[in-house]
N, C-alpha and C positions, 0 to 999 in steps of 0.2 A: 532265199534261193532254194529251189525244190530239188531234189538228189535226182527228180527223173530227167534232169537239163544235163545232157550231155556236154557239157563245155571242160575245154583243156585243164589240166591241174592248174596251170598258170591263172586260168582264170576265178576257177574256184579260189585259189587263196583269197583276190580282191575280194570275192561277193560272196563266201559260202557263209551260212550262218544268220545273215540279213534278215529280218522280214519287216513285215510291216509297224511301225509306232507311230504314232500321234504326233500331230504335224507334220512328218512326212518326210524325218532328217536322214539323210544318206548312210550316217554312222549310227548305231545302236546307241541312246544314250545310256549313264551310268545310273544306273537308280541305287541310290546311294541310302536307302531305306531296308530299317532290320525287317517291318513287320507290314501288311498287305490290310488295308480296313475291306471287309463284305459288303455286301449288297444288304443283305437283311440274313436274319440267323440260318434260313436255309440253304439261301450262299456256300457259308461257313462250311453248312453240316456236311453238303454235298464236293463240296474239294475236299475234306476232309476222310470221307468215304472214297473220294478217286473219279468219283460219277460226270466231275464236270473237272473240264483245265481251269490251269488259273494260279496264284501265288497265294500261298498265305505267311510264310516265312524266311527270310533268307537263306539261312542254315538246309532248307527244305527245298528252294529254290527260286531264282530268280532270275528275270527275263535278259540281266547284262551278264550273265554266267552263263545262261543256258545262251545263248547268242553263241558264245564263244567254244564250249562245249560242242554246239553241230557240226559249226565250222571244224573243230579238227578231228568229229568222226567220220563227216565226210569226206577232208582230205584222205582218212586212214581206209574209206571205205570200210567202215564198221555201222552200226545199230545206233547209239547214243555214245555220247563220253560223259564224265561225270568228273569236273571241275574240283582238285585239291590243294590246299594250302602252300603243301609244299610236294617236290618228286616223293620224299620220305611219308606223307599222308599219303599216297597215290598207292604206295608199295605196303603199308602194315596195312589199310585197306585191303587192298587186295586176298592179302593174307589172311584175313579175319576172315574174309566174306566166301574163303575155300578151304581153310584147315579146322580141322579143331583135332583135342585131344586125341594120342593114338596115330596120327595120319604123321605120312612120310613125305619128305622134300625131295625132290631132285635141283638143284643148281650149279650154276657154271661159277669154277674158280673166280673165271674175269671177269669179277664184278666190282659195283661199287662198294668201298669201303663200309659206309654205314647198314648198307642191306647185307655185306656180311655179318656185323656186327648185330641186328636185330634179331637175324637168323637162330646168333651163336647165343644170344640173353634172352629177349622176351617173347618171342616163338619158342626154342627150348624149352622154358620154363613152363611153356602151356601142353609139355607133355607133345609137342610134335618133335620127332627127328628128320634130320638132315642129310644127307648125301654130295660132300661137292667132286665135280667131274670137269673135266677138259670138253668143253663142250662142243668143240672144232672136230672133236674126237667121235663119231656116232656111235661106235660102239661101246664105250666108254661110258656114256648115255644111258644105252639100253640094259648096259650091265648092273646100273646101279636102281633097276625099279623094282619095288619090290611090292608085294602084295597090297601093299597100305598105303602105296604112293598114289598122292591127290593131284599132284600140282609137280611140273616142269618149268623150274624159273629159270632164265636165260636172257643174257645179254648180247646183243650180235649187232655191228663188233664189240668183243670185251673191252671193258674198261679196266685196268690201261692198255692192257697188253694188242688189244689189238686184233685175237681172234676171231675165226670167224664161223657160226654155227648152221646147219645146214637145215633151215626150218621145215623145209618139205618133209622131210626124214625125220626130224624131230617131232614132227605134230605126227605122222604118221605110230610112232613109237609110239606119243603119249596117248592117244584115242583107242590104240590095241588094248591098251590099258587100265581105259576108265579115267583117264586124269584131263587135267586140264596142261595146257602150253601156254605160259605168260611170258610174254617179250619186252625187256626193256628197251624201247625204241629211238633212246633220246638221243646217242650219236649221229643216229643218220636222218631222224625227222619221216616223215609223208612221202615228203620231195624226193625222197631217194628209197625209200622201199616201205610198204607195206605189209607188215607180214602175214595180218588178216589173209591175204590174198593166198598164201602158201599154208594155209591151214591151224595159224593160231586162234587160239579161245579170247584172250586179252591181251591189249598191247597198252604200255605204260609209256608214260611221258616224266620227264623234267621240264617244265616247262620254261624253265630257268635259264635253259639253255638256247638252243638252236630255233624253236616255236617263238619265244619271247625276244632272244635276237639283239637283246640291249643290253644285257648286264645291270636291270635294274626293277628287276621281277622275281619274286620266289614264287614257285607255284609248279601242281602238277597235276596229271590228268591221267584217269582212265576211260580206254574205249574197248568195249564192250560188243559183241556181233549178232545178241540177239533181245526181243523185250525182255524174256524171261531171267536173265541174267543180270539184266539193267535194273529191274526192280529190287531185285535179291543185293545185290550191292548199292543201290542207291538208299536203300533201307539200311547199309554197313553204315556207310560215309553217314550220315544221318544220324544215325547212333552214336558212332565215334563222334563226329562234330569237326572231323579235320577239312572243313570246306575251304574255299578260294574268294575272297570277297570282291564285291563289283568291279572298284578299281583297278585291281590286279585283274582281272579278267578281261577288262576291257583294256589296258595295255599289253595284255598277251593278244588279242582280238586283232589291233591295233598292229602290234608287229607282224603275224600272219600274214599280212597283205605282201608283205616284201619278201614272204621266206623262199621262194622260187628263185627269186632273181638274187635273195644271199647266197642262195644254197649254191647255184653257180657257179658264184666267183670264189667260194670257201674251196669248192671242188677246183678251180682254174689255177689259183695261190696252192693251196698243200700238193697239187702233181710238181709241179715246177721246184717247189722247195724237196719235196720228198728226191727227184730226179739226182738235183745238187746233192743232197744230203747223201747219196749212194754214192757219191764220187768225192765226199771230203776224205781226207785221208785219215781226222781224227774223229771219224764214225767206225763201230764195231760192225751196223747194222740200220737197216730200216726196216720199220714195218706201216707199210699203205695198202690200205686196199685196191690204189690207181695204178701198182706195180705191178708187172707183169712176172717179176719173180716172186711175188709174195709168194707165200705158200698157201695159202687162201684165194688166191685171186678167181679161179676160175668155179668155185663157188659164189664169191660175191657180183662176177656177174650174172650169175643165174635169179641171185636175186635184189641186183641194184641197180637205181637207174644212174645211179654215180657214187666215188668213190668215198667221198664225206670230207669233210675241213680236219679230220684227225690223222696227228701223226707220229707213231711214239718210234725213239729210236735211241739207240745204247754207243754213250759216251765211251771210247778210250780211256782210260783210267779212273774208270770208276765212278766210289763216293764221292770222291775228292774232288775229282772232274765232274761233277754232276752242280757240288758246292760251288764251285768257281766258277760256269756259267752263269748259274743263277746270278749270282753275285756281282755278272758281267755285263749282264743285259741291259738295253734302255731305250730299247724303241718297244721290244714286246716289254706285258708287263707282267710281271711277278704274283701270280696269283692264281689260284686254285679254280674250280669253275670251269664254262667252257662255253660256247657257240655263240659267243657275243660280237659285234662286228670288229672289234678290235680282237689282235694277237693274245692270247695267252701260256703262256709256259710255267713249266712244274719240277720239278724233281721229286718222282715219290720217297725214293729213301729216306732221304734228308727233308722230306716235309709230309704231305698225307699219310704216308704207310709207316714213317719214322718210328711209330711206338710199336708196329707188330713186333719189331725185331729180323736182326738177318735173315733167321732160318722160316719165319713164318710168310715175309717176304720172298723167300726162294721157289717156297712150295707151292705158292701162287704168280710166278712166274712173271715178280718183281725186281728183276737184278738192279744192283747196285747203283749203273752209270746210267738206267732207263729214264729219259726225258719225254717229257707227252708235252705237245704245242698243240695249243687250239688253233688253229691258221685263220685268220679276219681276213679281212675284206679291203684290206691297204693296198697300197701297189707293194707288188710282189719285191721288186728291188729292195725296198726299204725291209720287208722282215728279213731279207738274205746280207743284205750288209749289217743290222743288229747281229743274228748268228755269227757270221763271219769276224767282226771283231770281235765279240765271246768266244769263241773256238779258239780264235788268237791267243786269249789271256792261260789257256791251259798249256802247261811244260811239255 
């Protein structure tokens, strides 16, 4: 499918990525093959050189990754994507292919635990420093760039908490600058915002998540908005070796085609539940993007076309209460992850963030009784009577 067909997202999901193969199958098949045999040695010589298209290695490229790859740069309206193992290959990639020794980070608190974590060890260690900032915060932002900063990494909305980052304003900071603006895009997907569109350099995926749709895919992806860029990291990934292999690709390929019509109903389930959620009496708090009190809200409609399946929101009594939910539940299920068609719920204190400790956990704006629910695709009644008898079990 050619990026100059003007057809709806909706459509794109079904057909973006397609082209033509042998025989003439609907679906892209899986070429399930490390290595590409030549034509004769000039073949070789000349893919090799770049002079002519074509495969000669997996690891390098191949025609059921690269399938899937267009398809979600075209959803994102970027250049190429470049197909990774996992969200966490997608992300030290990135990093590789923009920092090196000497150069300075800008990042937002609400992020995902492990790219704190990479930030704080083996970027450190390669002699880059760090900055993290509230990134809901613009000024807050711009206060923390300093001469040597490269890169603007940000998640919008943050993960867990919720916030929400003002990318217009952000990309404009980091280009004043000389820097790049990377968006981790995996809460809200294509289907719900772009940020290409508002002036970021790269947008990152999990594709683990909400792209893939099933809870039974690891993988992640970067896209990219120009060649010169694409090359220069496709030559990182490369190096590194953190690729995404056929299978997984083509099951990420594979769930694409529905992520319009999940993303939907993710959005129609988490308003309704969020609504309720503002009126149980043993909630502290919610935070949705589909709120109109959020505190965010009237920047994420500047840039969403909905509100996303995420919902984090702060238990009455705490740890305790956070424990005994968990504990209570049984129609959502108990597990960490997130944009699979089925419910999922969490408790960071008392499970992902559990080892930071209280106080590291406060400072990122992980309180105690904070519960995050991935919202599926069920009928709504049912994940509101699971909550509802959980809410029940706490004093």
């Amino acid at each position: 499918m050619t990026k100059e067909k003007n057809y709806h997202f909706d459509s794109k999901c079904v057909h973006a990525g397609i082209g033509d193969y042998e025989f003439g199958p609907v679906v892209p098949p899986i070429y399930q093959t490390s290595t590409f045999k030549f034509e004769n040695a000039k073949h070789g010589a000349d893919l090799f050189k770049g002079e002519r298209e074509g495969y000669i290695y997996t690891r390098m490229l191949n025609p059921t990754v690269q399938a899937m790859e267009n398809a979600i740069a075209e959803l994102e309206g970027g250049y190429k994507g470049l197909g990774c193992a996992s969200g966490m290959a997608a992300i030290s990639t990135t990093f590789f292919a923009l920092l090196k020794s000497g150069d300075h980070l800008v990042c937002s608190k609400a992020v995902y635990g492990p790219t704190n974590t990479l930030i704080n060890t083996i970027i450190s260690q390669l002699g880059i420093t760090a900055t993290f900032v509230e990134a809901s915060q613009t000024e807050e932002v711009k206060s923390a760039i300093k001469k040597n900063t490269k890169v603007i990494y940000i998640e919008t909305p943050g993960n867990p908490t919720l916030s929400i980052a003002d990318l217009t304003a952000i990309s404009e900071i980091a280009h004043e600058n000389n820097a790049k603006l990377v968006v981790d895009n995996t809460f809200m997907s294509p289907a719900l915002q772009q940020p290409i569109q508002f002036g970021t350099d790269v947008v990152l995926h999990s594709m683990t998540k909400f792209l893939n749709g099933h809870a039974d895919v690891v993988a992640g992806i970067i896209v990219v908005k120009d060649e010169e860029t694409y090359k220069h990291f496709r030559k990182t990934l490369n190096q590194l070796g953190g690729v995404i292999d056929p299978f997984n690709a083509f099951l990420v390929h594979r769930g694409i085609k529905t992520l319009s019509l999940r993303m939907q109903r993710h959005c129609e389930n988490a308003l309704v539940i969020a609504e309720w959620l503002e009126q149980h009496p043993k909630i502290e708090w919610v935070r949705y993007p589909g709120l109109k009190n959020d505190p965010d809200y009237m920047i994420g409609q500047k840039q969403h076309t909905g509100p996303g399946g995420m919902i984090t929101f702060e238990l009455k009594g705490g740890f305790e209460a956070g424990e005994k939910v968990m504990n209570s539940v049984k129609f959502c299920q108990l597990a960490v992850s997130l944009g699979g068609v089925e419910s999922l719920i969490q408790h960071p204190a008392s499970m992902t963030h559990l080892t930071m400790g209280k106080e590291a956990r406060s400072i990122a704006g992980i309180t105690e009784g904070l519960v995050r629910l991935s919202v599926g695709i069920e009928k709504v009644d049912d994940i509101i009577a699971d909550l509802k008898q959980a809410f029940d079990q706490i004093d």
